[in-house]
C-alpha positions as CSV (number, residue, x, y, z in Angstrom):
1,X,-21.9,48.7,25.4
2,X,-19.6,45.6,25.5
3,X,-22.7,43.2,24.9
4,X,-24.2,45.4,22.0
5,X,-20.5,45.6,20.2
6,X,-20.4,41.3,21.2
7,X,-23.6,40.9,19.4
8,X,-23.8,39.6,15.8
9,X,-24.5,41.3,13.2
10,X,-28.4,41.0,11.4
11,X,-27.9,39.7,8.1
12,X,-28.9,43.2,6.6
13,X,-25.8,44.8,8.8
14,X,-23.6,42.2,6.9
15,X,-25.0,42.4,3.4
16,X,-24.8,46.7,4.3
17,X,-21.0,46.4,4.9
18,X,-19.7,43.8,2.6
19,X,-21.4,44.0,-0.4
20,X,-23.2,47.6,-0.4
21,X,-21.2,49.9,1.5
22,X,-20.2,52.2,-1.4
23,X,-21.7,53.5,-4.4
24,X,-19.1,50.8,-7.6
25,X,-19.5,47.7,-4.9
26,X,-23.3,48.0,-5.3
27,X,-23.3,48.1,-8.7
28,X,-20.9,45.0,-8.5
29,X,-23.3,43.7,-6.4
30,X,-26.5,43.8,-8.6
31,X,-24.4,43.0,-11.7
32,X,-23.6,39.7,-10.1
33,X,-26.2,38.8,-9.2
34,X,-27.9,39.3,-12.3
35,X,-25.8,37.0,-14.4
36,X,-26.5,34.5,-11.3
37,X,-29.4,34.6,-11.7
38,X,-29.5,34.4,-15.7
39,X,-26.6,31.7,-15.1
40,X,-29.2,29.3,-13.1
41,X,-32.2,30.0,-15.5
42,X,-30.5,29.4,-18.1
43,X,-29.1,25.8,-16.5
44,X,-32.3,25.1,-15.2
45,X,-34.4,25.9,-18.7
46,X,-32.0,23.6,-20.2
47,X,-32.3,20.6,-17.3
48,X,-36.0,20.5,-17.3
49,X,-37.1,21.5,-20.6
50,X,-35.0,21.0,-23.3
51,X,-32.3,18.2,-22.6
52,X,-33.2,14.6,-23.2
53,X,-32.2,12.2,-20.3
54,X,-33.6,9.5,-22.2
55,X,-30.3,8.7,-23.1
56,X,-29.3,7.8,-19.1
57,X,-32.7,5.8,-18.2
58,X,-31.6,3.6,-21.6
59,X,-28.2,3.3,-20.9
60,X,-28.5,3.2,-16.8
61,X,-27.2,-0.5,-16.5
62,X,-23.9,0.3,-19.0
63,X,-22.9,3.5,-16.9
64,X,-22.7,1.3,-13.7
65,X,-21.7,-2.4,-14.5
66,X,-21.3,-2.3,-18.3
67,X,-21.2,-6.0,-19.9
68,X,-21.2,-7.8,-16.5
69,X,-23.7,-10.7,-17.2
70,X,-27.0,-9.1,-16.1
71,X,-27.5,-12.9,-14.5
72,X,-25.0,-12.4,-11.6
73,X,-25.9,-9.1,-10.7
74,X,-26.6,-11.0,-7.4
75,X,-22.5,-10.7,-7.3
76,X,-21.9,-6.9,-7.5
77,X,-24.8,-6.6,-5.2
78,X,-23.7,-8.7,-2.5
79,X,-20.3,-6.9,-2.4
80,X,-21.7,-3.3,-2.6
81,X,-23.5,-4.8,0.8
82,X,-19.8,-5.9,2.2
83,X,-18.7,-2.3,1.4
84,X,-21.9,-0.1,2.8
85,X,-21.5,-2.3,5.6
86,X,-17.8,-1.9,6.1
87,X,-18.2,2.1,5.3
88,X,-21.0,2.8,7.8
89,X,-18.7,1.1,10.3
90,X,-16.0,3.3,9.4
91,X,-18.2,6.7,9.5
92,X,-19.6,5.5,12.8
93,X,-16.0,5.2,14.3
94,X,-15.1,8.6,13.0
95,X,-18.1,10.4,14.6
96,X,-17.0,8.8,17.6
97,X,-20.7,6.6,17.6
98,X,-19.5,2.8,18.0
99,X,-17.1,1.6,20.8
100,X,-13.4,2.0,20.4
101,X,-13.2,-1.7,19.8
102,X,-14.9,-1.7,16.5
103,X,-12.2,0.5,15.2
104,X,-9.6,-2.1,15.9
105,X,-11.0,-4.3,14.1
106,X,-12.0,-2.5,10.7
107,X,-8.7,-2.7,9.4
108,X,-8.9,-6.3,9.8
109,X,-12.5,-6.2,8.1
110,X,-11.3,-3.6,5.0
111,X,-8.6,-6.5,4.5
112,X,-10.2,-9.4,4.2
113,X,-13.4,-8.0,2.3
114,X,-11.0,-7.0,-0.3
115,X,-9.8,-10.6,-1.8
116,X,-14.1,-11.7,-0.9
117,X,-14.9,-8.3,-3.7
118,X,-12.5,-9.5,-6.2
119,X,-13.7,-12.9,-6.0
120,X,-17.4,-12.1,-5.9
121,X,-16.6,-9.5,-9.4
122,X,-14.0,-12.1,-11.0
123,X,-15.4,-15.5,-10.2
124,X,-13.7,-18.7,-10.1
125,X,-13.3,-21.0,-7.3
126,X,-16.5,-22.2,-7.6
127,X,-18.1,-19.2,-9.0
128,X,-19.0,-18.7,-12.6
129,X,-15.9,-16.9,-14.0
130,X,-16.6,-13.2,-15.7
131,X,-13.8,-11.8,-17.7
132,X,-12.2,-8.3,-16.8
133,X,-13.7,-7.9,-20.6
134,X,-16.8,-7.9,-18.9
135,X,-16.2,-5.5,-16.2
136,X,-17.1,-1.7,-17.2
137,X,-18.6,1.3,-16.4
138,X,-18.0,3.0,-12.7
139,X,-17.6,-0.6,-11.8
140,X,-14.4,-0.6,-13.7
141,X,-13.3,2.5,-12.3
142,X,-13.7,1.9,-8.5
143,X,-11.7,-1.6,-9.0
144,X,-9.2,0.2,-10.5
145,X,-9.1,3.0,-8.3
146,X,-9.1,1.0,-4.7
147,X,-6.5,-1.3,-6.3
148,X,-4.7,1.2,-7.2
149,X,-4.5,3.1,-4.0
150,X,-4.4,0.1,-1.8
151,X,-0.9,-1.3,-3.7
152,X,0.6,2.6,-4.8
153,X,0.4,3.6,-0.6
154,X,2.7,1.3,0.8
155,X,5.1,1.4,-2.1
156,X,5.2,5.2,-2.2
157,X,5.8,5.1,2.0
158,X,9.1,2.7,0.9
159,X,10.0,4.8,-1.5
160,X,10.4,8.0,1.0
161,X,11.8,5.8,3.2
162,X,14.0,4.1,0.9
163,X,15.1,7.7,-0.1
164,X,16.3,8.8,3.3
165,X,18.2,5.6,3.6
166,X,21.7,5.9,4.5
167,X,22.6,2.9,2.0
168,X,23.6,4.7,-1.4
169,X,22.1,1.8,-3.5
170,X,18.4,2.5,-1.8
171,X,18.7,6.2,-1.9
172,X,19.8,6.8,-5.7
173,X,17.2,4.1,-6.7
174,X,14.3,5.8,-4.7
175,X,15.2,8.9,-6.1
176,X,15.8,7.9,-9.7
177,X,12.8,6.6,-9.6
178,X,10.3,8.9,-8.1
179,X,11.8,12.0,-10.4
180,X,11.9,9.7,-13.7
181,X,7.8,9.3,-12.7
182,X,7.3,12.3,-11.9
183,X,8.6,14.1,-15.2
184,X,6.3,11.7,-17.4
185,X,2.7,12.1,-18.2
186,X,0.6,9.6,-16.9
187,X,-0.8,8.8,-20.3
188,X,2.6,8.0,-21.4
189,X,3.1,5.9,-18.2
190,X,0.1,3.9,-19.3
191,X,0.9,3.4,-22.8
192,X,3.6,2.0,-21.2
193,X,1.8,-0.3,-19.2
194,X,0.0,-1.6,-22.2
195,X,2.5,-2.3,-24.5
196,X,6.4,-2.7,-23.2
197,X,5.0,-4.6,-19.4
198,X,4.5,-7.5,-22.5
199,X,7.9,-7.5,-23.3
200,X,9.8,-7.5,-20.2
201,X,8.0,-10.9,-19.3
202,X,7.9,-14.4,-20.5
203,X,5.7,-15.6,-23.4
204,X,3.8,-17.9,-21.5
205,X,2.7,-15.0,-18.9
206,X,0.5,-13.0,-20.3
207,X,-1.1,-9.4,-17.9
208,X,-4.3,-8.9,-18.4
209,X,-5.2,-5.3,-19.7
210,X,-7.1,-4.5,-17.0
211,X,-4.1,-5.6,-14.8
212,X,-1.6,-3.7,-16.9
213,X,-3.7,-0.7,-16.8
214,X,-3.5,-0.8,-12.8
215,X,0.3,-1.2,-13.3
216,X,0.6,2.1,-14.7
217,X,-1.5,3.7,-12.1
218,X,0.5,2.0,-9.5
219,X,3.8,3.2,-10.9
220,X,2.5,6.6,-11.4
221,X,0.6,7.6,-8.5
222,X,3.1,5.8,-6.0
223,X,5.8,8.4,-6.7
224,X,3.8,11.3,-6.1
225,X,3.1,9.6,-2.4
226,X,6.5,9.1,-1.8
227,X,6.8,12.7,-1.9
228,X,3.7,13.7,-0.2
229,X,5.1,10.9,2.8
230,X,9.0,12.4,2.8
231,X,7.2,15.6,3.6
232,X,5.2,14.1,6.4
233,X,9.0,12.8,7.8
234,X,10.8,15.8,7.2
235,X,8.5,17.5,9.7
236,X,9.3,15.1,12.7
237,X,11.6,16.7,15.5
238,X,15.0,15.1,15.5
239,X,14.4,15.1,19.1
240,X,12.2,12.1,18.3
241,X,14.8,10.2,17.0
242,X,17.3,10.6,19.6
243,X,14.5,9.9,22.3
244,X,13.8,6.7,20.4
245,X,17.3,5.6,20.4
246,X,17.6,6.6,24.1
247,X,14.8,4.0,25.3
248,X,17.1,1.1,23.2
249,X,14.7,1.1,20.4
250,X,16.8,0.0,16.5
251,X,15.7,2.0,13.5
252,X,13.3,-0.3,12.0
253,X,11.1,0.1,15.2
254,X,11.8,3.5,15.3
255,X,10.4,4.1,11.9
256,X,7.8,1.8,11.9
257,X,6.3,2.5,15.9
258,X,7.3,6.3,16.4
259,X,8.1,8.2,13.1
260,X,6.0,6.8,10.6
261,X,2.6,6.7,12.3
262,X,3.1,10.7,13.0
263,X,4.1,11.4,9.5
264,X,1.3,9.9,8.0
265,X,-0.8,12.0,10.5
266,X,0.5,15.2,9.5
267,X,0.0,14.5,5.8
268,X,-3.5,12.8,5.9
269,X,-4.7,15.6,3.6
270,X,-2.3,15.6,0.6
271,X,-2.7,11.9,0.6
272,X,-6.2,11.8,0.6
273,X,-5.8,14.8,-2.1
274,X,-3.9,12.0,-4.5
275,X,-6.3,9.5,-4.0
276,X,-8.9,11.9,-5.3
277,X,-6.7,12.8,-8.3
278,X,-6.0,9.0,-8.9
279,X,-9.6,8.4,-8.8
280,X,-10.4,10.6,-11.1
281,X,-6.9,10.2,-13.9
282,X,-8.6,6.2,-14.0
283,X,-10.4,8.1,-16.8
284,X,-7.9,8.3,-18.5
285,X,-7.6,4.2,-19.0
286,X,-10.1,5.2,-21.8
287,X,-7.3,6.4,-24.2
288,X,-5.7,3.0,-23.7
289,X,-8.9,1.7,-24.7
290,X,-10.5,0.2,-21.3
291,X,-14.3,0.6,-20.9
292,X,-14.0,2.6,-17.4
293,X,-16.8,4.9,-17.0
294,X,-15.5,7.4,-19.7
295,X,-15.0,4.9,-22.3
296,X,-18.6,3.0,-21.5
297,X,-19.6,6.5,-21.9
298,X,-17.9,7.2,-25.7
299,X,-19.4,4.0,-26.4
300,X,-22.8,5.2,-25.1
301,X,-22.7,8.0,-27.4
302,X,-21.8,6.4,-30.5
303,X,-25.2,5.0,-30.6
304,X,-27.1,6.0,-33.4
305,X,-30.0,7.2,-31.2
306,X,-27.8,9.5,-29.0
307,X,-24.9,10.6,-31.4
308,X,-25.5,14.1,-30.0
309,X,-26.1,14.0,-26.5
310,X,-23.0,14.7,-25.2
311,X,-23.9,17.7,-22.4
312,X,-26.5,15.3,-21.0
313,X,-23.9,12.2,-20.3
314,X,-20.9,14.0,-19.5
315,X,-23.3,15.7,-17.0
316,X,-24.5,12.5,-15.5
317,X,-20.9,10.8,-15.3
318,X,-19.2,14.3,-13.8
319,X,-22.1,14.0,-11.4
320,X,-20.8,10.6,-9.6
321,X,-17.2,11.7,-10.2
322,X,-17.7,14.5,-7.8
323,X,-20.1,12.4,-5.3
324,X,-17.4,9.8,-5.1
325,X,-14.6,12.3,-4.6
326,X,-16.4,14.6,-1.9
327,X,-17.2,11.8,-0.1
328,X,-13.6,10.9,0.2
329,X,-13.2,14.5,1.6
330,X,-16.1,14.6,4.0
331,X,-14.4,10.9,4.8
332,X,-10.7,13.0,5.4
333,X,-12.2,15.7,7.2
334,X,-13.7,13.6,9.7
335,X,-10.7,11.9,10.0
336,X,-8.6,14.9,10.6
337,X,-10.9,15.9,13.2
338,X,-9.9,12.6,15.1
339,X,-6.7,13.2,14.9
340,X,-6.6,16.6,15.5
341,X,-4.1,17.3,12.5
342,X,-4.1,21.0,12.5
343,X,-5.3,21.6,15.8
344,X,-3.2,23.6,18.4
């Protein structure tokens, strides 16, 4: 009897006693999945038969680079190699299939492949420079985006260390400054960026747009991380501390070899949860009029030819929204899995 009961159940025996086992979850049952299946027919009817994707074969190049001189293409490709290179690397340490030694070096590799991208995108010394102008489309967004996250990470962890700081300057500023960000619209923020940054610095230095839009994403995004991280910190045992201070070690090494590296642990999936919603509010540099990959895409459908194909392009570009922010979850999940964060 106790290997029957162990047994699972046929899929029948589960669709009997979740969905059908009385007489009004039956009917709620087969009403579902009626408008299901009308739902999908519907979608589908519309995919294959009546929308026009002519508008994404025609425009294919200006959804992913935008202006970027169709010449040095040879550019954007090389350091989409750098990065597929760098990212299998990375997938293969988290699934535990390359030697340990690999993973001490990607941080290393992430590093210095970042300044080699810019240069490669931006030009100068020696290469052919391409303005920011130039630079549109999802190629504009993921620039912004992995800048953006790279330089808002380490200031939000200052700022929630800066406000557990027992000097009252570093507290009060922290904290002034994360809940003065955090009760502002990011829009706001941004207007911001582009017009008052101009003001607060000399006339002969001038921010480039792109560069001011990045500022506001900075500012904005690195107060909610300072949040997420005082939470991570919070959640340490005291015991820690004193332990720490035991063995001789000063606060600075405390913080930086003991605390910190456990806090960030604990909180791997809020932050990873930011960077998704950062990724995605870089659409909203459109409004401030940069040609990220909603604003190529407002340009796309002001042609003449496709003045009404909205559904079809706002279908395409929420299409590699998603596949760029469920790969950062597969990427957190697998991380989390290393770590064991949530495991007991």
């Amino acid at each position: 009897m106790s290997f029957l009961k162990s047994q699972k159940p046929t899929i029948l025996q589960w669709l009997h006693k979740n969905l059908f086992n009385n007489w009004y979850n039956s009917i709620l049952t087969v009403l579902c999945l009626c408008l299901l299946f009308f739902g999908i027919k519907g979608i589908l009817t519309w995919v294959l038969t009546q929308a026009k994707w002519q508008v994404i074969k025609a425009n294919f190049s200006l959804f992913f680079v935008g202006r970027f001189p169709q010449e040095l293409y040879w550019r954007l490709w090389l350091a989409l190699l750098i990065i597929l290179g760098l990212g299998g690397l990375s997938w293969g340490t988290l699934t535990k299939r390359l030697p340990g030694r690999v993973n001490s070096w990607l941080p290393f590799g992430w590093a210095l492949s970042f300044p080699i991208i810019l240069w490669l995108i931006g030009g100068g010394f020696g290469l052919q420079p391409v303005e920011s102008g130039l630079w549109n489309g999802l190629l504009l967004t993921l620039v912004t985006a992995l800048v953006s996250i790279l330089l808002s990470f380490p200031l939000g962890v200052l700022l929630a260390l800066g406000r557990q700081s027992q000097l009252p300057f570093v507290r009060w500023f922290s904290i002034l400054y994360i809940e003065i960000i955090r009760g502002l619209p990011l829009i706001g923020i941004l207007f911001f960026a582009q017009v008052m940054i101009p003001l607060f610095l000399p006339p002969e230095i001038r921010l480039d747009r792109v560069l001011r839009g990045i500022a506001g994403l900075i500012l904005f995004s690195a107060a909610y991380l300072a949040e997420n991280v005082r939470g991570g910190l919070q959640s340490i045992p005291r015991g820690q501390l004193e332990a720490a201070k035991a063995l001789g070690f000063n606060t600075p090494l405390t913080m930086l070899l003991i605390v910190l590296p456990q806090a960030l642990r604990a909180v791997i999936p809020p932050l990873v949860g930011q960077f998704i919603g950062l990724f995605k509010d870089t659409s909203l540099l459109a409004i401030v009029g940069l040609l990220e990959l909603t604003g190529i895409s407002r340009s796309i459908l002001a042609q003449p030819q496709f003045l009404d194909r909205y559904a079809e392009v706002y279908l395409f570009i929420g299409l590699i929204y998603w596949v760029f922010c469920y790969s950062m979850s597969l990427a957190s999940q697998r991380l989390e899995k290393q770590l064991g964060v949530g495991q007991r």
